[in-house]
C-alpha positions as CSV (number, residue, x, y, z in Angstrom):
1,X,107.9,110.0,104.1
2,X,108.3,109.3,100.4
3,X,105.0,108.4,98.4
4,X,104.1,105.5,97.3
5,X,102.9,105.9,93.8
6,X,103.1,102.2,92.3
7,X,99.3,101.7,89.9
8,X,98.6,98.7,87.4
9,X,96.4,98.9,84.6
10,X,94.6,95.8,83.4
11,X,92.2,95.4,80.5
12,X,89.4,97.3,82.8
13,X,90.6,98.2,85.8
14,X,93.4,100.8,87.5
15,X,94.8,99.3,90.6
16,X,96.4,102.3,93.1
17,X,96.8,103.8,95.7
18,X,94.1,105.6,97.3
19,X,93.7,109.6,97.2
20,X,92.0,112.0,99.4
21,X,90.0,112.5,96.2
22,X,88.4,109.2,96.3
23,X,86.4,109.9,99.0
24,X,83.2,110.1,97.8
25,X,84.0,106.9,95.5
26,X,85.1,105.0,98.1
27,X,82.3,106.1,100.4
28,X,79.6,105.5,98.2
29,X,80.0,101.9,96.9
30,X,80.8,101.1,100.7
31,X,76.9,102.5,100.8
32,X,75.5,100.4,97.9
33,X,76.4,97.1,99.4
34,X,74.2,94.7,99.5
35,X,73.7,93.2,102.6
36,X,75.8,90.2,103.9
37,X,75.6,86.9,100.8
38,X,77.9,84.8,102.8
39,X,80.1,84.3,106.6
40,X,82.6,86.1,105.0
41,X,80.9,89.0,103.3
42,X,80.6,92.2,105.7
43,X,77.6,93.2,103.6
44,X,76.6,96.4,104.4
45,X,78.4,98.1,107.4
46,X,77.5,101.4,109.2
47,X,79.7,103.7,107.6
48,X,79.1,106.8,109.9
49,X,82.3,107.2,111.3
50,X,83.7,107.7,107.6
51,X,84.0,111.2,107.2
52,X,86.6,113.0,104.6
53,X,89.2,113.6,107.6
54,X,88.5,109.8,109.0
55,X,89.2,108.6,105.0
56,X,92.6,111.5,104.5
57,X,94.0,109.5,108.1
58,X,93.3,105.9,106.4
59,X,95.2,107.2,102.5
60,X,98.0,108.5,105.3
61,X,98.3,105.4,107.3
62,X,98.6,103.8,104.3
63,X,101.4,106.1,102.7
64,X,103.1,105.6,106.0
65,X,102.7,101.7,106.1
66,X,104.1,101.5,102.3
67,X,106.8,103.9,103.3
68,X,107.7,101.0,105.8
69,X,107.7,98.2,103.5
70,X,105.2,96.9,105.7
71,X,101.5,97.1,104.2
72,X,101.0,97.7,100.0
73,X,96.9,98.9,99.9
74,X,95.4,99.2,96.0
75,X,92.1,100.5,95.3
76,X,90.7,98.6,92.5
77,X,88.6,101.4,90.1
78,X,86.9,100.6,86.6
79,X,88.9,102.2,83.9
80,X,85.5,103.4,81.7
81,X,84.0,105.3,85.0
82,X,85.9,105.1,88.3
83,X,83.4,103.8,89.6
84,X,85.5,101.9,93.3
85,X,85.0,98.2,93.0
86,X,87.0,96.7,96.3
87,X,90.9,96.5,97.3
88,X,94.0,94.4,96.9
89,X,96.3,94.7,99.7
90,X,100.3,92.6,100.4
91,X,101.9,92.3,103.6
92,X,105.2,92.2,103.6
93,X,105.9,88.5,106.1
94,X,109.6,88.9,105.4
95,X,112.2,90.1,103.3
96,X,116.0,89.6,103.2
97,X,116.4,86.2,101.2
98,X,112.5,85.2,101.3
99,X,110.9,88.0,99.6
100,X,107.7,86.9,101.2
101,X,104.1,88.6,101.2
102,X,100.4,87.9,101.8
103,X,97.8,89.0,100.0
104,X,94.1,90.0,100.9
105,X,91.3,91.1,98.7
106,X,87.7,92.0,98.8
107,X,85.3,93.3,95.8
108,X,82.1,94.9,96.8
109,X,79.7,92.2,96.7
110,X,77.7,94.1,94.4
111,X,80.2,93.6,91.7
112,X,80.6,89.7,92.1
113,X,80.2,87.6,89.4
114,X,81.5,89.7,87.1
115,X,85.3,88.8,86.8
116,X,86.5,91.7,88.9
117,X,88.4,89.8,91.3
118,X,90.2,87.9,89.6
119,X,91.5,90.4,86.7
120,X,92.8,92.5,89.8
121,X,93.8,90.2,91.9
122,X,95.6,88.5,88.4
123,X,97.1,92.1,88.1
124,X,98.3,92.8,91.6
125,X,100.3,90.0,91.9
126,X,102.1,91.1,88.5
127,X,102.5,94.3,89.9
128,X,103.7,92.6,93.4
129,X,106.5,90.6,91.6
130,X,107.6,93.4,89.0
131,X,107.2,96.6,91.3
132,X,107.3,95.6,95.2
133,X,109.8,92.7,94.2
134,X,108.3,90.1,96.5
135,X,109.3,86.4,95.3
136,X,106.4,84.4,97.3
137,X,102.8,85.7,97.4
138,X,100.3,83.8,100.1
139,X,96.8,83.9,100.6
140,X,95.3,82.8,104.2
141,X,92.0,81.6,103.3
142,X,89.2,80.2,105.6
143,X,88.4,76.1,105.5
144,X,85.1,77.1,104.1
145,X,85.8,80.1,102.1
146,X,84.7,78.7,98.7
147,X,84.6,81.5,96.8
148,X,88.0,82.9,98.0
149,X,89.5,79.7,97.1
150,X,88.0,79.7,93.8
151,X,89.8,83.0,93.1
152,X,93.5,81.7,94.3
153,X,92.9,79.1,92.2
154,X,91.8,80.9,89.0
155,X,94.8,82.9,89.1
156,X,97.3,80.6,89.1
157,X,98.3,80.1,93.3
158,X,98.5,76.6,94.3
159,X,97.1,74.7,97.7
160,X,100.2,73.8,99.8
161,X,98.7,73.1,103.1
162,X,96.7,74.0,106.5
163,X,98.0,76.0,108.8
164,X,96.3,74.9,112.2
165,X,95.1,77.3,114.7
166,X,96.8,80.2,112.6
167,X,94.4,83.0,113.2
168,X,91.9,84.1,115.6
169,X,89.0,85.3,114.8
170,X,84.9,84.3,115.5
171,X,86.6,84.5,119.1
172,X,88.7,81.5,118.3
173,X,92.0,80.1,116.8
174,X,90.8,79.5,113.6
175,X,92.9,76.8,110.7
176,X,93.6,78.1,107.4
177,X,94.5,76.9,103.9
178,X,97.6,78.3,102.3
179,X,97.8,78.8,98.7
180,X,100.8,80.7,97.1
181,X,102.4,81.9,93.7
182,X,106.1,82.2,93.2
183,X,107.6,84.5,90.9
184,X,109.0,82.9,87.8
């Protein structure tokens, strides 16, 4: 399996993949989560089943899914301390003459506010077009997902329509809006 090694630097942040030796930066802003602000905030989660050899299976899995040209995972780190803010993640939809990914992202919502999301997420999607040569980036955001939609928006991806009954989740087929960025 060959490694996947692809990183972005913006003004404050280092976008990678994750290391075995980001364990304990991982694990411990997991732990300083506040709890839950909103439907679509996990808040604080019971981390127990987290250990070091749990966390070296997860950085394999996802060496193994980028090896595949199925699943790109970055951890998003603060340049001045390291300190682990969230993750940026693309999912390769298809690729032959679409060039086609989605893209997810979370930021510890103890970091909110703060411009983290959308400098990284801003980043990743260079890093998407010039490194993983995707042409068409989506994100799959909830009806009611204000703050998520705020961030498409701020970086530059563009409402194109609703995707009924596209996901299930809550225990239901859930719609979705669909906002993407092309590369130029």
């Amino acid at each position: 399996m060959s490694q996947f090694n692809h990183s972005l630097e913006t003004n404050r942040l280092i976008l990678r993949p994750y290391n075995k030796e980001d364990y304990l930066h991982w694990l411990t802003q997991f732990n300083n989560r506040m709890p839950s602000q909103h439907k679509y905030d996990d808040g604080k989660i019971d981390m127990s089943i987290c250990t070091i050899d749990w966390f070296e299976k997860l950085v394999h899995n996802h060496q193994r899914m980028a090896s595949e040209d199925k699943v790109y995972v970055f951890g998003i780190f603060r340049k001045e301390d390291h300190v682990h803010l969230g993750t940026v993640d693309f999912s390769t939809i298809m690729r032959d003459e679409f060039q086609w990914a989605r893209c997810g992202y979370t930021i510890h919502n103890h970091f909110w506010s703060q411009g983290y999301g959308k400098e990284s997420v801003k980043g990743a999607i260079r890093l998407a077009f010039e490194k993983l040569h995707y042409h068409r980036i989506e994100a799959h955001i909830n009806l009611d997902n204000t703050p998520s939609i705020k961030l498409a928006e701020s970086v530059g991806m563009r409402f194109e329509c609703v995707r009924k009954g596209f996901i299930f989740e809550f225990d239901e087929w859930t719609d979705n809006l669909i906002y993407f960025i092309n590369s130029k």
